[in-house]
VMD Tcl script that draws the C-alpha trace (Angstrom):
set ca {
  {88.10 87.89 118.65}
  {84.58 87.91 118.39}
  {82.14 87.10 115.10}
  {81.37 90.61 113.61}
  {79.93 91.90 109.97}
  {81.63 94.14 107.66}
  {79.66 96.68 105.23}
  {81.40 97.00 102.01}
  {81.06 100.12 99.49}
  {81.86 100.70 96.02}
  {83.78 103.74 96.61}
  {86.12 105.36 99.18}
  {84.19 108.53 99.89}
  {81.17 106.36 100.70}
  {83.11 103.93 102.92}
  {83.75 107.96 104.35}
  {80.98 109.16 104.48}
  {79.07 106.02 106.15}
  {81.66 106.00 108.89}
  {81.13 110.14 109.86}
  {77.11 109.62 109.77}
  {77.50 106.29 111.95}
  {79.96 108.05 114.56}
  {77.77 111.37 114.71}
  {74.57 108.87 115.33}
  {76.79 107.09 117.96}
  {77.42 103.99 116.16}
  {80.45 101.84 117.21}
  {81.65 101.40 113.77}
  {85.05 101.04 112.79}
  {86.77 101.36 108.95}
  {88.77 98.61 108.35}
  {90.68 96.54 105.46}
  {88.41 94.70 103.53}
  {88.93 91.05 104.78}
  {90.72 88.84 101.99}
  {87.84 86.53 101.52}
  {85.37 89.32 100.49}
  {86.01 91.18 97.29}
  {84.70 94.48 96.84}
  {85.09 97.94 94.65}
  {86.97 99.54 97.32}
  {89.68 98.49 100.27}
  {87.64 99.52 102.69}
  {84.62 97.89 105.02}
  {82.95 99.47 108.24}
  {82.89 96.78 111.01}
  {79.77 96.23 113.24}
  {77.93 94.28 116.09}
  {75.98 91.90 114.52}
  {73.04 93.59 116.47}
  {73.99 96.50 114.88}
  {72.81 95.38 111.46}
  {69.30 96.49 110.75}
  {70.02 99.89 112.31}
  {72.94 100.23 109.91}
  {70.85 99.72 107.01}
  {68.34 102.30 108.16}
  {70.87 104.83 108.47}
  {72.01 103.92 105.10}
  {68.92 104.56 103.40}
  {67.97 107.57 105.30}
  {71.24 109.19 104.37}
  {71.58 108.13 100.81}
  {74.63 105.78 101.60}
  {75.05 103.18 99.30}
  {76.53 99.96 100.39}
  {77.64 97.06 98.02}
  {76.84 94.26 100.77}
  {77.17 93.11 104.46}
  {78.78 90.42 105.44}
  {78.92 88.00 109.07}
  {82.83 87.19 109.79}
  {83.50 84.08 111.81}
  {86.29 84.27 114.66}
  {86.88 80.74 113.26}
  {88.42 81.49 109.74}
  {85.40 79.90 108.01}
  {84.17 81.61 105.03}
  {82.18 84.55 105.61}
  {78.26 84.75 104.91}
  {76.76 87.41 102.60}
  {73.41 88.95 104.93}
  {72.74 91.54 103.00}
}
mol new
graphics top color blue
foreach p $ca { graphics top sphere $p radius 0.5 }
foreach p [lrange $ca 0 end-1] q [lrange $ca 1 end] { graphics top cylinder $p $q radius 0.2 }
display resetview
């Protein structure tokens, strides 16, 4: 497994709706359970390169997507760091 970031989202439908406008843009996004060390409004996170990042964000603002935070998730276990 390698390092990746997770985008967490106070609600479900945005968590959604993030995923379809990354996958019709071509993103390689994935929904996934929120990992256990990040707390968050809603049980699901989109995973992403770490390059993927700033394009992410960009997409979110563009299309009104609202994001709670993103976070880099070590392969190693270690605690995960809050980016964004």
């Amino acid at each position: 497994m390698e390092d990746f970031c997770v985008v967490t989202f106070h609600s479900t439908h945005l968590a959604l709706k993030f995923e379809r406008t990354a996958k019709d843009m071509g993103l390689d996004i994935r929904l996934i359970p929120v990992p256990r060390q990040i707390s968050s409004s809603c049980g699901l996170a989109g995973k992403i390169g770490e390059n993927q990042v700033e394009a992410v964000i960009k997409m979110c603002r563009k299309n009104d997507i609202e994001f709670e935070h993103i976070y880099k998730v070590y392969k190693d276990g270690s605690s995960p760091k809050q980016l964004v």
